[in-house]
C-alpha atoms as an extended CHARMM CRD file, in Angstrom:
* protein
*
       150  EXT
         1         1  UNK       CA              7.8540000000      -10.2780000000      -19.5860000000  PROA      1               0.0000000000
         2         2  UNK       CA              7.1170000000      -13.7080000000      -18.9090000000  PROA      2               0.0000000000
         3         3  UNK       CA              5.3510000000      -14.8110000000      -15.4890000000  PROA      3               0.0000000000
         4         4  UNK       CA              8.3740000000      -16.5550000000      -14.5500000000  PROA      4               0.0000000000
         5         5  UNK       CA             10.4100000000      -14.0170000000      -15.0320000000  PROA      5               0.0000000000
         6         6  UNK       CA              8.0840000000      -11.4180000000      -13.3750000000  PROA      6               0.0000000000
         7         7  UNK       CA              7.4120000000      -13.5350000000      -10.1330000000  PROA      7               0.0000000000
         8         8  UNK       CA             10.8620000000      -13.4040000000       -9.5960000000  PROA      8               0.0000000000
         9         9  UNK       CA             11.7000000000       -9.9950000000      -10.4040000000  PROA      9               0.0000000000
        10        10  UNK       CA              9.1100000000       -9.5060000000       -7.6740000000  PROA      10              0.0000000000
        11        11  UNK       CA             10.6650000000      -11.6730000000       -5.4960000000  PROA      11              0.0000000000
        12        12  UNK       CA             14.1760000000      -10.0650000000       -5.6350000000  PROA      12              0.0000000000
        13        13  UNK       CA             12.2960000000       -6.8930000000       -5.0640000000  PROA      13              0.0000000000
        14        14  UNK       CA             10.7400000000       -7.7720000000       -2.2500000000  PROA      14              0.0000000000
        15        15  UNK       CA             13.7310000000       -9.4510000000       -0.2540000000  PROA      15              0.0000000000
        16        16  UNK       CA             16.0420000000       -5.9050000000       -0.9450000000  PROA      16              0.0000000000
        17        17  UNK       CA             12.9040000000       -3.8990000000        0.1780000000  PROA      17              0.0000000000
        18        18  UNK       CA             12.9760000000       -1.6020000000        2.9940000000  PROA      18              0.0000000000
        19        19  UNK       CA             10.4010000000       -1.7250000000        5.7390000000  PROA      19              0.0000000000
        20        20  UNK       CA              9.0850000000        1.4330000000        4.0870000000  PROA      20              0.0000000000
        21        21  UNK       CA              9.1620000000        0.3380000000        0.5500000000  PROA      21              0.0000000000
        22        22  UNK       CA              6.9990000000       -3.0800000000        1.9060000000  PROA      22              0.0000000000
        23        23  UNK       CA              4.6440000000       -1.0860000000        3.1180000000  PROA      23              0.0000000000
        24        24  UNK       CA              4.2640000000        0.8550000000       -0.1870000000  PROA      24              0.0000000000
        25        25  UNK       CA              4.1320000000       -2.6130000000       -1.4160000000  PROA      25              0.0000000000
        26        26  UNK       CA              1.2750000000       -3.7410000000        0.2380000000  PROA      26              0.0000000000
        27        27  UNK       CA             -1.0100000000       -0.5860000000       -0.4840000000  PROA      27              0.0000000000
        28        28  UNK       CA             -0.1150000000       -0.8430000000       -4.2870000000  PROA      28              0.0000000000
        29        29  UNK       CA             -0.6440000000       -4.6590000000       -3.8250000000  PROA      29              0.0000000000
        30        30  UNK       CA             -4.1770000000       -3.7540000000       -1.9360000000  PROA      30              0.0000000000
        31        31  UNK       CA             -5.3880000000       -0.6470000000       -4.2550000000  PROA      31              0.0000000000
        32        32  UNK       CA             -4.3750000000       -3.2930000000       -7.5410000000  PROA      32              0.0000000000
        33        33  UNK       CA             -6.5640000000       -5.9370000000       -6.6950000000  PROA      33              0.0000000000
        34        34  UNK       CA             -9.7090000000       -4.0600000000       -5.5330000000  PROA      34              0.0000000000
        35        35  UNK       CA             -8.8550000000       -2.2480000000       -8.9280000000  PROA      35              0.0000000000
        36        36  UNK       CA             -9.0550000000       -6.0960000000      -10.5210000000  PROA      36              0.0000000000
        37        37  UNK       CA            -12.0900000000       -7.0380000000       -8.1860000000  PROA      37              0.0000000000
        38        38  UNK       CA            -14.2180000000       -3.8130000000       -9.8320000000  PROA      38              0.0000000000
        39        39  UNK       CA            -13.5520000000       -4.8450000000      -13.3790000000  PROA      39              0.0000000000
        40        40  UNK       CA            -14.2240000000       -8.4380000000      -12.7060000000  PROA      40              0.0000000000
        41        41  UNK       CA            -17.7450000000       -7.6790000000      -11.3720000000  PROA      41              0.0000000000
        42        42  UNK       CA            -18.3160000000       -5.1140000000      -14.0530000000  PROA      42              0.0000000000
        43        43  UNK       CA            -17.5510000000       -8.2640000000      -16.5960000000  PROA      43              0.0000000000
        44        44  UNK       CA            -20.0670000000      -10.2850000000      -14.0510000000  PROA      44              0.0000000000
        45        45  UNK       CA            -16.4120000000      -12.5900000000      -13.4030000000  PROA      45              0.0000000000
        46        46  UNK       CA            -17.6540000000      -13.4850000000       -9.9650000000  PROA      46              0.0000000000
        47        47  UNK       CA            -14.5960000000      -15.4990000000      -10.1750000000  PROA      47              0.0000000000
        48        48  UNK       CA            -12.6240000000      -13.1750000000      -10.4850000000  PROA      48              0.0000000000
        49        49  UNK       CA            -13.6020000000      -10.5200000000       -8.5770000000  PROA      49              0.0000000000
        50        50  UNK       CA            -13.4460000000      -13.1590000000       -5.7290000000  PROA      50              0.0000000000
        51        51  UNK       CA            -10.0140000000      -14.2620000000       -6.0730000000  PROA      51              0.0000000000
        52        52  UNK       CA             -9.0040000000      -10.0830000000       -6.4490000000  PROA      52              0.0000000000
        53        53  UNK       CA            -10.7520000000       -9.1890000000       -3.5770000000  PROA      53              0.0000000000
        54        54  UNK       CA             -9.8800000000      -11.9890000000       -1.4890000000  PROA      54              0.0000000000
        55        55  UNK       CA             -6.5060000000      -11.1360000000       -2.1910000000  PROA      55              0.0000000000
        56        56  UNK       CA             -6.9660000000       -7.0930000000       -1.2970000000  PROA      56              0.0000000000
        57        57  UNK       CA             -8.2950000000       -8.6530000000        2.1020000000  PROA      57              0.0000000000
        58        58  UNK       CA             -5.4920000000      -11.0090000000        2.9540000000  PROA      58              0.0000000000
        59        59  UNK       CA             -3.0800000000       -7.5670000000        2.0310000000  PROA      59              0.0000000000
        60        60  UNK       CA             -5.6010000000       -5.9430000000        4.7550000000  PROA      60              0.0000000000
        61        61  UNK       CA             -5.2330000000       -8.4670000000        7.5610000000  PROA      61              0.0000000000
        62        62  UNK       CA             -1.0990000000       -7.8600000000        6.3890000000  PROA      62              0.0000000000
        63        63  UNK       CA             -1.0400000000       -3.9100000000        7.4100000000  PROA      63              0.0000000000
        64        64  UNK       CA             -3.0860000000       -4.7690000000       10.4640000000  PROA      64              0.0000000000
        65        65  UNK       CA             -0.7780000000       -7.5400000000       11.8250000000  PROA      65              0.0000000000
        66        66  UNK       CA              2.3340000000       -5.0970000000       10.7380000000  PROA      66              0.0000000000
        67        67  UNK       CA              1.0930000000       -2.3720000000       13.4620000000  PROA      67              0.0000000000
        68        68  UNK       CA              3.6810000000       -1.8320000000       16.2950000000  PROA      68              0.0000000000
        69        69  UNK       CA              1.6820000000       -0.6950000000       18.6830000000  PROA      69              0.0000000000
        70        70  UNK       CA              3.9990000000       -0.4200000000       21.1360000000  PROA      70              0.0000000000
        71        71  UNK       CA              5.7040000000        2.4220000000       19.7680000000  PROA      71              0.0000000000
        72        72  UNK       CA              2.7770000000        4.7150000000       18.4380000000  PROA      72              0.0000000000
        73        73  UNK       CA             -0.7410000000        2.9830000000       20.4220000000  PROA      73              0.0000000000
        74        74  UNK       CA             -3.2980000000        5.6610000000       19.7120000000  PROA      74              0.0000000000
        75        75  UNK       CA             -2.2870000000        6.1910000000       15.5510000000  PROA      75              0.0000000000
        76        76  UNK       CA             -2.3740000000        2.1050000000       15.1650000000  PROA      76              0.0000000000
        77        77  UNK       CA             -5.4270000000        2.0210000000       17.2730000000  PROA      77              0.0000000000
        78        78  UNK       CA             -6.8790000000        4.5510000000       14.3170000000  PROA      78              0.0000000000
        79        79  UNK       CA             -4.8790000000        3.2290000000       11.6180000000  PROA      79              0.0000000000
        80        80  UNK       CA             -6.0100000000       -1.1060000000       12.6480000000  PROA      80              0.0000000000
        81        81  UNK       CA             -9.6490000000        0.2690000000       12.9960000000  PROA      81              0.0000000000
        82        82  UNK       CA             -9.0570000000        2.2400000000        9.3980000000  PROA      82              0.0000000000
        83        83  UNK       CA             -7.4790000000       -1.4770000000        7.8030000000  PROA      83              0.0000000000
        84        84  UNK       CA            -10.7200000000       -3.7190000000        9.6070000000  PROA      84              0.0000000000
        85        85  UNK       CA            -13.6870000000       -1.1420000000        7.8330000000  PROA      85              0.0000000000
        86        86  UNK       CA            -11.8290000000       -1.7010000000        4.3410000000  PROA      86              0.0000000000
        87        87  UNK       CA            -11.5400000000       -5.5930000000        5.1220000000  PROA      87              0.0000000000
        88        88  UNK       CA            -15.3770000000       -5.7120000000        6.0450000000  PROA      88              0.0000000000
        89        89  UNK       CA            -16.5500000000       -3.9210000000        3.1920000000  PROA      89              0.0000000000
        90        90  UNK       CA            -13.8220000000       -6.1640000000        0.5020000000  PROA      90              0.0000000000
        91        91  UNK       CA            -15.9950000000       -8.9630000000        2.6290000000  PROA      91              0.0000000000
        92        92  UNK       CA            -19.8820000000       -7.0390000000        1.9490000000  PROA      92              0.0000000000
        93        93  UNK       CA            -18.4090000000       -6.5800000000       -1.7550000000  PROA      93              0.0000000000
        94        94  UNK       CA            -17.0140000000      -10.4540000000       -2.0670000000  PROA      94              0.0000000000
        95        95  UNK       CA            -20.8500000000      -11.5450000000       -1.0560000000  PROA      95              0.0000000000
        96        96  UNK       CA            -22.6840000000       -9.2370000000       -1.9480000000  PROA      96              0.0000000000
        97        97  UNK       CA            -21.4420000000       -8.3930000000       -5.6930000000  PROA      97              0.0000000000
        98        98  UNK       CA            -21.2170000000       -4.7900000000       -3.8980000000  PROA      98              0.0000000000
        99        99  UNK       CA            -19.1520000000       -2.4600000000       -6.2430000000  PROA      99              0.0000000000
       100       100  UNK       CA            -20.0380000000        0.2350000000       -3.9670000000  PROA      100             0.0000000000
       101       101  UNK       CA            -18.2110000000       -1.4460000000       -1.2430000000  PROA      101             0.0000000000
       102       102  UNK       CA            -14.9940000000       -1.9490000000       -3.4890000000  PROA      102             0.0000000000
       103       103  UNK       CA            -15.2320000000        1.7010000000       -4.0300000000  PROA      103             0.0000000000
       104       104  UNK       CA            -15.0550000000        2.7180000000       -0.8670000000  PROA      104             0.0000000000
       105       105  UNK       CA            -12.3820000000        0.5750000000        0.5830000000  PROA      105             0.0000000000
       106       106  UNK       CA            -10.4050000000        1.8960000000       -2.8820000000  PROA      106             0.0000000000
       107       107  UNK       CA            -10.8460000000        5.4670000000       -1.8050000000  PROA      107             0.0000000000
       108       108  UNK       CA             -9.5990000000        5.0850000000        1.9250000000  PROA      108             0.0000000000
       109       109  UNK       CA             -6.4110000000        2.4790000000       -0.0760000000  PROA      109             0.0000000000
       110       110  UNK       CA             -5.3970000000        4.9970000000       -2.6930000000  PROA      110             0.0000000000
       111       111  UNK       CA             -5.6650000000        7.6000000000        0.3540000000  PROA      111             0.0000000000
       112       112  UNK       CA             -3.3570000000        5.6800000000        2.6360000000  PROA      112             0.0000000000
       113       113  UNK       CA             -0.9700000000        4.9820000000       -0.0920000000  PROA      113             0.0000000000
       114       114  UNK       CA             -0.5530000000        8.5150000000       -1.1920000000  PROA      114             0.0000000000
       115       115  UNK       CA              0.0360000000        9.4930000000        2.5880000000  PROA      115             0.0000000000
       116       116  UNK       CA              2.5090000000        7.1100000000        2.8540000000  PROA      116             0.0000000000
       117       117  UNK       CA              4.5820000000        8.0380000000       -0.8520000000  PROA      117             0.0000000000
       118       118  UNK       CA              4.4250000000       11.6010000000        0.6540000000  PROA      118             0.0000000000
       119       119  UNK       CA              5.6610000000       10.4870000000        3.8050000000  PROA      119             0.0000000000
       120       120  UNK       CA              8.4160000000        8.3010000000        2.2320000000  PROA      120             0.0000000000
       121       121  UNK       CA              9.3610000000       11.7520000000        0.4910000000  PROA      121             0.0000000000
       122       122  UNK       CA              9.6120000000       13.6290000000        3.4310000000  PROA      122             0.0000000000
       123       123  UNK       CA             11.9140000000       10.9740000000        5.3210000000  PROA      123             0.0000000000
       124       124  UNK       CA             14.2590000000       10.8900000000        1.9080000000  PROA      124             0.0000000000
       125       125  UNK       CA             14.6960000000       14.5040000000        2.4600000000  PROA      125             0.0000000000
       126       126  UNK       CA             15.6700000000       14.6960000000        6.2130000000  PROA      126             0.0000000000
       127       127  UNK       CA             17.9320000000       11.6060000000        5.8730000000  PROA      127             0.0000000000
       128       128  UNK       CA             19.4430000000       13.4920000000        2.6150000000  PROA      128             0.0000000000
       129       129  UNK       CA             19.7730000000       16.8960000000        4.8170000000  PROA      129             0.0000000000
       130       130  UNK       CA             21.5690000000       14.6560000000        7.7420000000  PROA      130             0.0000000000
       131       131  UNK       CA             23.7880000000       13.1000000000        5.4870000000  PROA      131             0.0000000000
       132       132  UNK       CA             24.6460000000       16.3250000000        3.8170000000  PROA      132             0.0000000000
       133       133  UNK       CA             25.1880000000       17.7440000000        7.8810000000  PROA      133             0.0000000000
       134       134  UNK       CA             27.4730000000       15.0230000000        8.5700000000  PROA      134             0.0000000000
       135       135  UNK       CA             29.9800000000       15.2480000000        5.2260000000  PROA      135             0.0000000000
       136       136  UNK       CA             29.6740000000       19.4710000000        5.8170000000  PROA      136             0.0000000000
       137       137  UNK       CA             28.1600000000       19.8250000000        2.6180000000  PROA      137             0.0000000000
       138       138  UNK       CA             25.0020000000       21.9720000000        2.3060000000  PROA      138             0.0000000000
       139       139  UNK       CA             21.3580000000       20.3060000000        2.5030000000  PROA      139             0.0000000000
       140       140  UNK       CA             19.8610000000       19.5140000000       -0.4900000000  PROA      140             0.0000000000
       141       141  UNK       CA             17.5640000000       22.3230000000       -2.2520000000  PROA      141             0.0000000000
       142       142  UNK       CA             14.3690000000       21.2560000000       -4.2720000000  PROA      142             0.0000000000
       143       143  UNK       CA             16.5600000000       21.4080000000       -7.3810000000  PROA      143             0.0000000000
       144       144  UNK       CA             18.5500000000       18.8470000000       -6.1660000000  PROA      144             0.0000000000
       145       145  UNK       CA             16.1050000000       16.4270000000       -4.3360000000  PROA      145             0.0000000000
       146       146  UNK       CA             15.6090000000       13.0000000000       -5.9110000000  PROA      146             0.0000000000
       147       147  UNK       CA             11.6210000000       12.6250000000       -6.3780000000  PROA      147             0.0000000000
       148       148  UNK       CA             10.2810000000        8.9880000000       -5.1460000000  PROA      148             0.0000000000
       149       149  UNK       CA              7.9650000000        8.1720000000       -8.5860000000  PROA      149             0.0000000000
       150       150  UNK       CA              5.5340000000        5.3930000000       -7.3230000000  PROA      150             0.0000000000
């Protein structure tokens, strides 16, 4: 696929995302650029890793500024202080050449995005049972749930 054609598949997918499906966005947005930062120092593209990581940070800064703290204070409290550690160690790893630091920030990404595609799942399946409630039909079983493939 060309770029052009790419950047706005991307874009159309954006604008027709849900608030949940941005959010899964941004983690596989966040976990794909550290992924690009590690290679690029492994390949000693300080360039590179730069431009990846400073990327993964900007994402960072994106969940933080998303939090609506009014309606759940002490998780985005935990969740804001969670997003700040992985932007401060994208920052050690942008100066220091510290794959270390990319690795760890990785971890607590791929974590956070596999809570949330788990989450997403659960929230198909109770607006799937409600929907079934409402035309009298019976709730969905496992054989009959649609999976959400990330």
């Amino acid at each position: 696929m060309n770029p052009r054609a790419a950047n706005e598949y991307l874009k159309a997918k954006v604008m027709t995302a849900t608030p949940e499906q941005l959010q899964m966005l941004l983690y596989d947005g966040a976990v794909r650029f550290c992924e690009q930062g590690l290679l690029a120092l492994d390949n000693n593209n300080f360039e590179g890793s730069h431009n990846a990581l400073t990327r993964a940070q900007k994402i960072l800064l994106e969940l933080h500024a998303g939090l609506k703290k009014d309606i759940a204070p002490e998780l985005c409290k935990n969740l804001g202080a969670l997003y700040m550690w992985c932007y401060r160690r994208l920052i050690d790893a942008n100066t220091q050449r510290d794959r270390k630091a990319v690795e760890e920030a990785l971890q607590i990404l791929k974590y956070q995005r596999e809570t949330w595609a788990m989450l997403m799942e659960q929230l198909g399946r109770r607006n799937a049972s409600a929907a079934a409630q409402k035309l009298d039909l019976s709730a969905p079983d496992e054989r009959m749930e649609a999976r959400f493939v990330a």
